[in-house]
LUMKE-267813 format. One record per residue (C-alpha): residue number from 1; x, y, z. Coordinates in steps of 0.001 Angstrom, whole numbers, plus 500000, padded with zeros to 6 digits. Last residue first. Layout:
REM residues N
k, c1, c2, c3
NUM, X, Y, Z
...
//
This chain:
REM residues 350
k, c1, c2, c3
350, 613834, 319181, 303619
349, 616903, 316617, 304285
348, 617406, 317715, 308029
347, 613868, 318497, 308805
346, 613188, 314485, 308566
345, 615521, 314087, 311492
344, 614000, 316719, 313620
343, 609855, 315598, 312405
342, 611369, 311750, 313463
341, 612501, 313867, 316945
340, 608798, 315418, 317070
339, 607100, 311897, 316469
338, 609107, 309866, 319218
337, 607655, 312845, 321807
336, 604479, 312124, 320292
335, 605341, 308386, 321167
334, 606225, 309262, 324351
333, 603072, 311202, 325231
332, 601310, 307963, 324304
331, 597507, 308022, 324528
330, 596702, 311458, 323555
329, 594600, 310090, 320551
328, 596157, 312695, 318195
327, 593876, 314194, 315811
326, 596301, 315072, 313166
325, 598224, 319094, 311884
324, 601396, 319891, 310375
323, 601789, 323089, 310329
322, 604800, 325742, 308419
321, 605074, 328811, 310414
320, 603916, 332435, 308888
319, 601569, 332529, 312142
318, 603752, 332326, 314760
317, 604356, 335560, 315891
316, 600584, 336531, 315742
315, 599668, 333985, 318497
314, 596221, 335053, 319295
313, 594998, 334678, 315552
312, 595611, 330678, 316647
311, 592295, 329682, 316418
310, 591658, 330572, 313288
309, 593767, 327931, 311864
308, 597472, 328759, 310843
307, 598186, 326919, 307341
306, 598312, 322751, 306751
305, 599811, 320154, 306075
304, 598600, 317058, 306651
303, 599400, 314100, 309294
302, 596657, 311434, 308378
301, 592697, 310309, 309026
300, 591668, 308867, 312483
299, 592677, 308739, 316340
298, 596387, 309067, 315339
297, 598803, 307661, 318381
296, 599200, 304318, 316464
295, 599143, 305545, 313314
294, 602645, 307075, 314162
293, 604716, 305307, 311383
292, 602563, 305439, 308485
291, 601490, 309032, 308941
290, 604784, 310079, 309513
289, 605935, 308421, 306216
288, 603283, 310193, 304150
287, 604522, 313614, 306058
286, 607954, 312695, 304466
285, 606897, 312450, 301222
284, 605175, 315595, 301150
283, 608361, 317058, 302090
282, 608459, 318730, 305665
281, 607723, 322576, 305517
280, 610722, 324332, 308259
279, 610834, 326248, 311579
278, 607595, 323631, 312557
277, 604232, 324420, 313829
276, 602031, 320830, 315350
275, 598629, 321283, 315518
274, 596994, 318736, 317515
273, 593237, 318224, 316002
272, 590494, 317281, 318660
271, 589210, 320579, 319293
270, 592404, 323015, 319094
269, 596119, 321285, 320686
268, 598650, 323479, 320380
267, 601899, 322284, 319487
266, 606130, 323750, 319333
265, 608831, 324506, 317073
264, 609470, 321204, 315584
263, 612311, 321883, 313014
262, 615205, 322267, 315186
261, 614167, 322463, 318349
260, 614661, 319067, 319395
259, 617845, 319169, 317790
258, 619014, 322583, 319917
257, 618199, 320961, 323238
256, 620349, 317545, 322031
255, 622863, 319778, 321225
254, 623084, 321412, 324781
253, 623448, 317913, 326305
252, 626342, 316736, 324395
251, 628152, 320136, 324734
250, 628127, 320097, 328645
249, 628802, 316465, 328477
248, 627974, 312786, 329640
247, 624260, 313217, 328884
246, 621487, 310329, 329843
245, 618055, 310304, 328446
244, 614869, 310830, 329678
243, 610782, 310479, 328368
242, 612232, 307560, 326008
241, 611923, 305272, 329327
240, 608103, 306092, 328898
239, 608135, 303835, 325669
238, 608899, 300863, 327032
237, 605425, 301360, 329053
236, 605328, 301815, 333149
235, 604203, 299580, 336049
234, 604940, 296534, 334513
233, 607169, 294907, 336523
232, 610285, 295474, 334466
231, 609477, 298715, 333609
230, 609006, 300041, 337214
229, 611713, 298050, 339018
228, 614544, 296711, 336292
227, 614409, 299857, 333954
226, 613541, 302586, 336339
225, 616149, 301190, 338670
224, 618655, 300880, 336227
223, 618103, 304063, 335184
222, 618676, 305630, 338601
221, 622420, 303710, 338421
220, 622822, 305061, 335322
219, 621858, 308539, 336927
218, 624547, 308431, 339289
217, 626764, 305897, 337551
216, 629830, 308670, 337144
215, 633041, 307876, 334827
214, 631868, 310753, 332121
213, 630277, 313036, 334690
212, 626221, 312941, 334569
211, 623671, 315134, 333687
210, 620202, 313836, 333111
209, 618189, 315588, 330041
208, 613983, 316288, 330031
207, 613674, 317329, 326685
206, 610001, 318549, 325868
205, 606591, 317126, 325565
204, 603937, 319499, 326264
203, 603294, 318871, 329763
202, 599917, 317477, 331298
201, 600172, 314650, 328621
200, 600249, 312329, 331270
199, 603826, 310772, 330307
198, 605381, 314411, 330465
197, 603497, 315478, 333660
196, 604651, 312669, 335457
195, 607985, 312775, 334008
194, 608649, 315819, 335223
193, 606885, 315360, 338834
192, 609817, 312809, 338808
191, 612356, 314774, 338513
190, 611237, 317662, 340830
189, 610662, 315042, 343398
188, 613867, 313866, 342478
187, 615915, 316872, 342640
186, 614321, 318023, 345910
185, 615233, 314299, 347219
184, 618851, 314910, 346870
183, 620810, 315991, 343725
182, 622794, 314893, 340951
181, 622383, 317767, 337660
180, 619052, 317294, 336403
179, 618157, 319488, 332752
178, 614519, 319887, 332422
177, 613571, 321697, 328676
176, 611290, 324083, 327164
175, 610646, 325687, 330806
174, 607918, 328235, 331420
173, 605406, 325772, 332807
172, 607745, 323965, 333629
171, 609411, 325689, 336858
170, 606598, 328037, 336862
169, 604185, 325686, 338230
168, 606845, 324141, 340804
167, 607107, 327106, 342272
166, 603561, 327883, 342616
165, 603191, 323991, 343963
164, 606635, 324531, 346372
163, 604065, 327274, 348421
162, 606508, 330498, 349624
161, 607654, 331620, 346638
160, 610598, 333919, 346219
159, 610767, 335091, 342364
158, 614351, 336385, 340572
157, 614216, 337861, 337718
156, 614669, 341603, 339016
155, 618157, 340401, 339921
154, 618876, 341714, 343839
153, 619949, 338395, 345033
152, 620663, 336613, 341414
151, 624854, 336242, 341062
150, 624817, 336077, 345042
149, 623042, 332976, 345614
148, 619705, 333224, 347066
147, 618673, 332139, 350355
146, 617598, 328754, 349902
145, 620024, 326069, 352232
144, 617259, 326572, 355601
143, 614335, 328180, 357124
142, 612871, 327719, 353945
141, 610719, 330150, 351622
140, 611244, 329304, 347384
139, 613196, 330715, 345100
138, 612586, 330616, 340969
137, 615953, 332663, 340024
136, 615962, 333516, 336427
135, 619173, 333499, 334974
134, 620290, 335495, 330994
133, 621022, 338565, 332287
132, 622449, 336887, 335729
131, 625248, 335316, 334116
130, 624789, 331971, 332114
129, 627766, 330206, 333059
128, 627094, 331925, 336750
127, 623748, 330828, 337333
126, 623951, 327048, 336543
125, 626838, 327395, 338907
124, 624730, 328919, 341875
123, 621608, 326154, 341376
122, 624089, 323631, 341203
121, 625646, 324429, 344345
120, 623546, 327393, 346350
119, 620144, 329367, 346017
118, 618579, 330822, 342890
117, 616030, 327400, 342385
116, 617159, 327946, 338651
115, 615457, 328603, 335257
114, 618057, 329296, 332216
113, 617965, 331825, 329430
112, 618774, 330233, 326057
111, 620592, 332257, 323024
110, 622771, 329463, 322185
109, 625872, 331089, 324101
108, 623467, 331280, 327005
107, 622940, 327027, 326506
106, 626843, 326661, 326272
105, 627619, 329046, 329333
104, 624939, 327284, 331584
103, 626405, 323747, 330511
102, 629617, 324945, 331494
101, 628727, 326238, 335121
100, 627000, 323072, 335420
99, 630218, 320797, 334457
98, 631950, 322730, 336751
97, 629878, 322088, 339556
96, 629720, 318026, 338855
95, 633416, 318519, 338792
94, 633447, 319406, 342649
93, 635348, 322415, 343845
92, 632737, 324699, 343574
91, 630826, 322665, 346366
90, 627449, 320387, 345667
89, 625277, 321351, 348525
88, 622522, 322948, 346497
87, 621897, 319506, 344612
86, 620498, 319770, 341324
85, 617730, 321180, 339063
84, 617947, 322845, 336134
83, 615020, 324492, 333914
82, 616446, 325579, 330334
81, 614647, 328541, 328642
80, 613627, 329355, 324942
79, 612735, 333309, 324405
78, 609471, 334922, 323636
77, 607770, 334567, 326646
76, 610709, 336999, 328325
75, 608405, 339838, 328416
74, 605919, 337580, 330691
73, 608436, 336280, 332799
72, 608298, 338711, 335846
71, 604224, 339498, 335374
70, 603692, 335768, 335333
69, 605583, 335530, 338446
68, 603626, 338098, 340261
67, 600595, 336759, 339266
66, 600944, 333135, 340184
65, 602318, 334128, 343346
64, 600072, 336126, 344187
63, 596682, 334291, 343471
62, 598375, 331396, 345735
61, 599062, 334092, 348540
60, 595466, 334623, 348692
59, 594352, 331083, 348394
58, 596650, 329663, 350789
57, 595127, 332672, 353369
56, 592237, 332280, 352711
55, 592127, 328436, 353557
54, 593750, 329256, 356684
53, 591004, 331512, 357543
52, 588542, 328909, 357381
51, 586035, 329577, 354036
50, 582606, 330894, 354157
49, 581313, 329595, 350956
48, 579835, 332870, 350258
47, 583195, 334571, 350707
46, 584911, 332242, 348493
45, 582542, 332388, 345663
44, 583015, 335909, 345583
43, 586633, 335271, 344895
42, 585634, 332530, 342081
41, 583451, 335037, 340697
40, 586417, 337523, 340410
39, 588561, 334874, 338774
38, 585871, 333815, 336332
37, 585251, 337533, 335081
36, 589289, 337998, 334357
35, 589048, 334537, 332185
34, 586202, 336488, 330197
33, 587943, 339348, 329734
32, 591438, 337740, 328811
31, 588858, 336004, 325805
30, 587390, 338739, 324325
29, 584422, 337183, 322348
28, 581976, 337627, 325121
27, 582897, 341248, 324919
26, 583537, 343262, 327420
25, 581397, 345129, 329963
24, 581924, 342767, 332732
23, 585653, 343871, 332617
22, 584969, 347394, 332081
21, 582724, 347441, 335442
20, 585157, 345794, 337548
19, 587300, 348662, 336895
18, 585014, 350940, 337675
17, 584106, 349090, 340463
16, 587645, 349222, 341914
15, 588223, 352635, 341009
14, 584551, 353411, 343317
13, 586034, 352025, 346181
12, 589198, 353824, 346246
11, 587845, 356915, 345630
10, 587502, 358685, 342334
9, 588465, 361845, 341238
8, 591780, 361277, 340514
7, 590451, 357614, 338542
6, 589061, 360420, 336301
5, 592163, 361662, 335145
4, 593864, 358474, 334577
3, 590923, 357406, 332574
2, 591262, 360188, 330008
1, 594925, 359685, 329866
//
């Protein structure tokens, strides 16, 4: 209230430097106040390095985005979502469609919210199985096919962005799985910049799910390609074809979701040691066995158990979970992926 008060008296100017002010003042300790220091450097920096205009401007409405759509999903952190991708131009009519709207209506029914491109076909279906309270709309600037759909044009979830690399920030960075309905290239590139960031490590692994009718060869016939062209010549490890897998039903692909969340819950990697929290403590047996049968992706040592470490005090929500904790060699993002479904199984007997 205090402050209030005396930003009354102040103008303009001198609120911003007040402000600015508090942030230096902070301890070194205080992490957010630290991270807000760098990003006012970093806009100093850009007027000493006397940037073109257009540069600016991409910067600018970078910093916005990126705020903006933080501030919309922030209170919503808490909850699992589903991105999905498809083809706007698939009509209500089609059975592709239907499948979406029922795969929406499953994964809201399971207490998921879902992540959509808010414009037409798959986009519009995966919003209404899972109704706008439980949609976010993730919209992006065309002159063409993007306006939103009708179930999320005035939702307070949905985001315009005008830059596809925002977009396509918040797409998985908030997203604890990719779902891909059959689309055209803006399903693929999304697709593929997927399993790019799953196989790099970039992405904490997650499942990314391909949609397909019972009789269609859509994404069998995309596997095929993978399998012959990329893995057959080399250019990718068996493992990476674990990255995907192929669903032939609403329920089907929904229960894979809910396995891989199971017993993992999620990672964070501190120093060298990958901390893995699970719903449920593993038998001791069990963690033996994971040691035994991941070696390959532990740098040294075993899988133990262990308690919260200090660096996770800024997760407070998560600190009664069960760890398991290595130093992963972050050489095999499938295989770590492999590791979290063998944690799944395991979870089942414990």
């Amino acid at each position: 209230m205090q402050r209030n008060m005396t930003n009354k008296k102040l103008d303009p100017l001198e609120t911003v430097l007040e402000d600015v002010r508090r942030i230096y003042a902070a301890a070194e300790d205080d992490l957010p106040a630290v991270l807000c220091r760098d990003i006012l450097m970093n806009a100093l920096k850009v007027k000493r390095d006397d940037l073109a205009t257009l540069d600016l401007k991409v910067l600018s409405r970078a910093l916005s985005e990126v705020r903006h759509a933080a501030r919309v999903f922030k209170p919503y952190r808490h909850v699992r979502k589903v991105s999905i991708f498809g083809s706007a131009r698939t009509p209500a009519s089609n059975p592709t469609y239907k499948m979406a709207v029922e795969f929406a209506r499953l994964l809201a029914a399971n207490d998921f919210m879902v992540i959509t491109g808010a414009a037409e076909g798959i986009m519009k279906a995966a919003s209404v199985g899972a109704g706008a309270e439980k949609s976010f709309g993730v919209n992006i600037l065309l002159p063409f096919e993007q306006a939103p759909n009708v179930i999320l044009a005035d939702d307070p979830k949905l985001i315009t962005f005008k830059y596809f690399f925002t977009r396509k920030l918040f797409f998985l960075m908030e997203a604890h799985a990719v779902v891909l309905f059959p689309g055209g290239f803006g399903t693929h590139d999304e697709g593929f910049e997927t399993m790019t960031l799953l196989q790099t490590g970039k992405a904490p692994p997650m499942p990314l799910i391909l949609m397909e009718l019972p009789s269609g060869d859509y994404w069998t016939n995309f596997d095929r390609f993978v399998r012959e062209q990329m893995l057959g010549r080399g250019l990718i490890s068996h493992d990476d074809v674990s990255l995907y897998n192929i669903c032939h039903s609403p329920r089907e692909a929904v229960e894979a979701i809910r396995f891989y969340y199971s017993t993992y819950h999620s990672m964070r990697l501190v120093r060298k040691q990958l901390v893995v929290r699970l719903e449920r403590e593993l038998r001791d047996e069990d963690v033996a066995k994971l040691s035994a049968e991941f070696s390959d992706i532990i740098d040294k040592g075993r899988v133990e158990k262990t308690r919260a470490l200090p660096e996770e005090a800024n997760e407070p929500l998560l600190q009664a979970k069960p760890r398991l904790v290595f130093r992963y060699n972050q050489k095999s993002a499938a295989r770590l992926k492999q590791m979290f479904l063998r944690i799944n199984e395991m979870g089942r007997g414990a």
